[in-house]
DRENDO-1510 file (C-alpha; in Angstrom, 1 decimal, always signed):
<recs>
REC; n; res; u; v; w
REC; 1; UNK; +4.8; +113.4; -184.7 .
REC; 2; UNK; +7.9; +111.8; -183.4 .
REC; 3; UNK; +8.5; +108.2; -184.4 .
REC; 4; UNK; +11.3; +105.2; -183.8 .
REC; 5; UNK; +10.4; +102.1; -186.1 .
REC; 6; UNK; +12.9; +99.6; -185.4 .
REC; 7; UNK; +13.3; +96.3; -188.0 .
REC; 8; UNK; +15.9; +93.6; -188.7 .
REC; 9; UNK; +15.3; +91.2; -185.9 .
REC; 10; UNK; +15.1; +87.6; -186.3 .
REC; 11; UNK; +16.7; +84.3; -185.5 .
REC; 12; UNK; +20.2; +84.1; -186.1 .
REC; 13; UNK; +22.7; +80.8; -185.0 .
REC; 14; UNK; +25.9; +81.6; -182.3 .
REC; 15; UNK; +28.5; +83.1; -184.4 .
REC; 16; UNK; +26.3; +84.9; -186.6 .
REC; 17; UNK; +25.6; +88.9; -187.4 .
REC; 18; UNK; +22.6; +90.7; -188.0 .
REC; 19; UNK; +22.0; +94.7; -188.6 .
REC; 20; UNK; +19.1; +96.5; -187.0 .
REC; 21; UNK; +18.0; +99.6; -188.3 .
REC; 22; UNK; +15.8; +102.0; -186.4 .
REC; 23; UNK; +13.5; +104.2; -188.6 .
REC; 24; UNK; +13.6; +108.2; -187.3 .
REC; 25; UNK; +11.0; +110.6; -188.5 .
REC; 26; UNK; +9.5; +113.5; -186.7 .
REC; 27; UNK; +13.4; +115.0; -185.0 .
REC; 28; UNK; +16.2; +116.1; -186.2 .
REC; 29; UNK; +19.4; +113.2; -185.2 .
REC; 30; UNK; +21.8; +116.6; -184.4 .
REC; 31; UNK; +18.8; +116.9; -180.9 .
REC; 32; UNK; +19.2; +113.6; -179.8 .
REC; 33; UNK; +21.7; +111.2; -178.1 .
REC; 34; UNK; +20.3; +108.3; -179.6 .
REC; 35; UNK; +21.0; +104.6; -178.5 .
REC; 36; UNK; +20.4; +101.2; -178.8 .
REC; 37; UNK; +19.0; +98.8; -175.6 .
REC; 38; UNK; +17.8; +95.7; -174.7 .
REC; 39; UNK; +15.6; +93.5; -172.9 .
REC; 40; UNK; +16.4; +89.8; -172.3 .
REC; 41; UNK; +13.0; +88.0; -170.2 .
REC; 42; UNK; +13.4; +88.5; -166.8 .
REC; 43; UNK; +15.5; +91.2; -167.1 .
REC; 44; UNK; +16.4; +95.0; -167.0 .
REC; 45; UNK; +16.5; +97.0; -169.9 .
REC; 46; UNK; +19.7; +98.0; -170.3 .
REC; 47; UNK; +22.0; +100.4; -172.6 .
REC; 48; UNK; +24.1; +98.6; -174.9 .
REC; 49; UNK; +25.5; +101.6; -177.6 .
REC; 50; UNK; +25.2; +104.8; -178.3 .
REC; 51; UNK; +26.0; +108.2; -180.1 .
REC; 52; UNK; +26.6; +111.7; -179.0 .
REC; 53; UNK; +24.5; +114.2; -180.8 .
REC; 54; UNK; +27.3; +115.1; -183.6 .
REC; 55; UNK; +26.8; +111.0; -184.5 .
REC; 56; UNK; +30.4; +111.1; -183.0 .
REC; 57; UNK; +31.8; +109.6; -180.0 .
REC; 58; UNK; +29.9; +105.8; -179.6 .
REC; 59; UNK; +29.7; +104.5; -176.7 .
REC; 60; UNK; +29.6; +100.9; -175.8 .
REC; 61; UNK; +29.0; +98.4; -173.0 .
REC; 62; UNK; +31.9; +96.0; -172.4 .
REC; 63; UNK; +30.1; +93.2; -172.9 .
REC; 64; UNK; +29.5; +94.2; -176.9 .
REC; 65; UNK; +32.1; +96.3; -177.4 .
REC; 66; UNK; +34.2; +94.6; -180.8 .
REC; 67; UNK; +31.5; +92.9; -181.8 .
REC; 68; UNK; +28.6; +95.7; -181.7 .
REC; 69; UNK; +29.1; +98.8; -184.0 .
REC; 70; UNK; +26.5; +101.7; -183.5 .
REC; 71; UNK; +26.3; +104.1; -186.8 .
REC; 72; UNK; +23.7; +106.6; -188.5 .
REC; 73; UNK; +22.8; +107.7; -191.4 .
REC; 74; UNK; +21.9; +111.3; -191.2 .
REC; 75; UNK; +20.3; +111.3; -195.1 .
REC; 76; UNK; +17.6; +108.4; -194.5 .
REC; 77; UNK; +17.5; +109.1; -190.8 .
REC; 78; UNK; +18.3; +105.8; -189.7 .
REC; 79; UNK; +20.5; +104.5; -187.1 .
REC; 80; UNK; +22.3; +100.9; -187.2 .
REC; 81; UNK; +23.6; +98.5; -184.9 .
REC; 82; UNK; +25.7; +96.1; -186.7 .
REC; 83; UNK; +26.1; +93.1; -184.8 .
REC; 84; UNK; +29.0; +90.5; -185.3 .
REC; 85; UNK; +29.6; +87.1; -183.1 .
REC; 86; UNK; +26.2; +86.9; -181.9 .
REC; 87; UNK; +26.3; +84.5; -178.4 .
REC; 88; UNK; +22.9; +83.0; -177.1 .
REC; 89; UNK; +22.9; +85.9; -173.9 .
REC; 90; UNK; +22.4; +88.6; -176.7 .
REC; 91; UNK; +18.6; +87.4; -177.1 .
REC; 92; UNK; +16.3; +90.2; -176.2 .
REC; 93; UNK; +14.4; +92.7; -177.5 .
REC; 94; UNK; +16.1; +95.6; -179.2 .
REC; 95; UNK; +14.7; +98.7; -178.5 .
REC; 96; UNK; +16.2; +102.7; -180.4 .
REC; 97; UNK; +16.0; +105.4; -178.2 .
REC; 98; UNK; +16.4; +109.1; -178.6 .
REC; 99; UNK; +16.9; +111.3; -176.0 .
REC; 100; UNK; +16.8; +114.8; -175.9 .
REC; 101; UNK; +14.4; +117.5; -174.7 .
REC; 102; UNK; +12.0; +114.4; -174.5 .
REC; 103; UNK; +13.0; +110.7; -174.7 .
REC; 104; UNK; +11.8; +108.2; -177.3 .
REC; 105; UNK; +11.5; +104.8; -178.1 .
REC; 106; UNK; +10.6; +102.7; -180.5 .
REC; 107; UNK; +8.3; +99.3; -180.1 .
REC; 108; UNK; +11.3; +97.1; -180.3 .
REC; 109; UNK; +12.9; +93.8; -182.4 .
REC; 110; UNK; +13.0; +90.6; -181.4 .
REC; 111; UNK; +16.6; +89.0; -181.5 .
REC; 112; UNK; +17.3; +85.6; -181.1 .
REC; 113; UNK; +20.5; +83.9; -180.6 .
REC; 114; UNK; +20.2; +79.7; -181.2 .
REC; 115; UNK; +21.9; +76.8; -183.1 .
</recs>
């Protein structure tokens, strides 16, 4: 069974970094794009990085891009979003996805940007 167990959430202060790590069991990461995206309230959820299928070739959304950095780990199976110079409009929920020949996502973690 396919599973995406994301953790490393929290509350973090403007300026800050935190690293998520999204769990992968079930598919092999050479199937799937996989990605990271959000959800602020009231909001669309939205792509914010991503790698190709090699775990080459990330992709970012302007509004991250220098201060986001999307990675994986193909021996634990884990896939990171490092993330530097938080700003209060990055709070949202975090969400991994993999898409492939199906698409999956994980249950999501909370991140909070506040002084």
């Amino acid at each position: 069974q396919v599973h995406l167990v994301e953790s490393g959430g929290g509350l973090v202060q403007p300026g800050g970094s935190l690293r998520l790590s999204c769990a992968v069991s079930g598919l092999e990461l050479n199937d799937y794009i996989l990605g990271w995206h959000r959800q602020a309230p009231g909001s669309y959820r939205e792509l914010i990085a991503s790698l190709s299928k090699s775990g080459k070739s990330p992709y970012y959304r302007d509004f991250v891009r220098g201060r986001f950095t999307i990675s994986r780990d193909d021996a634990s199976k884990t896939v990171y979003l490092q993330m530097n110079n938080l700003k209060p409009e990055d709070t949202a929920v975090y969400y991994c996805k993999a898409t492939g020949s199906s698409e999956i996502w994980g249950q999501g973690t909370q991140v909070t940007v506040a002084a």
